[in-house]
N, C-alpha and C positions, 0 to 999 in steps of 0.2 A: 496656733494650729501646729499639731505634731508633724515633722515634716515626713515622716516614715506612715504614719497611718491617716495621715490626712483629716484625724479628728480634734474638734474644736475644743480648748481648755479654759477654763477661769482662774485668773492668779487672785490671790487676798491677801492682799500687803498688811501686814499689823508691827507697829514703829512702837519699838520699848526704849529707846535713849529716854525720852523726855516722860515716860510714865510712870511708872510707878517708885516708891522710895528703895524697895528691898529691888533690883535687878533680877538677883540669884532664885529670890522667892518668886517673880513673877512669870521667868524662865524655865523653872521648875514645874509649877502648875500651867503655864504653856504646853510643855512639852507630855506631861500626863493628859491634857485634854487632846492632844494631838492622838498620842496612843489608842485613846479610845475613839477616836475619828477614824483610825486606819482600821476597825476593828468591825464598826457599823455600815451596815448592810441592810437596807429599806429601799422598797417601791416610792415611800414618800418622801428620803431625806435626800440631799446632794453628798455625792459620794468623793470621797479626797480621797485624791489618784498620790499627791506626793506631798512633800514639802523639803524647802531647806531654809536655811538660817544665812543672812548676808551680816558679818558681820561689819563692816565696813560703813555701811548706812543702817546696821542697829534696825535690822528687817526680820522678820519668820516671811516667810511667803507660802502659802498654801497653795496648789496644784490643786483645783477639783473640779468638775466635771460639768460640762455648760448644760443648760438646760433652757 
């Protein structure tokens, strides 16, 4: 929950240490699919408010909007 507007978020953890062989390439095409996440605007999709990158636990975490 935002502590400023009181509204409710869903994080989406996606774990790249142990997945794919190329890192650079899979962070790569992560991050262009992210772009076009922040971009889409739909009555029917869920909409991603934010995201960032933990590198420490080899995380993306996606911010997006509870439904």
């Amino acid at each position: 929950m935002h502590k400023m507007t009181k509204k409710c978020y869903a994080a989406k953890m996606i774990h790249f240490e142990a997945g794919p062989a190329d890192p650079r390439r899979f962070l790569s095409e992560a991050f262009t699919e992210i772009n076009v996440l922040k971009t889409v605007y739909h009555e029917n999709l869920i909409r991603m408010i934010d995201f960032f990158m933990d590198s420490n636990s080899y995380q993306i975490v996606l911010i997006l909007e509870y439904c």
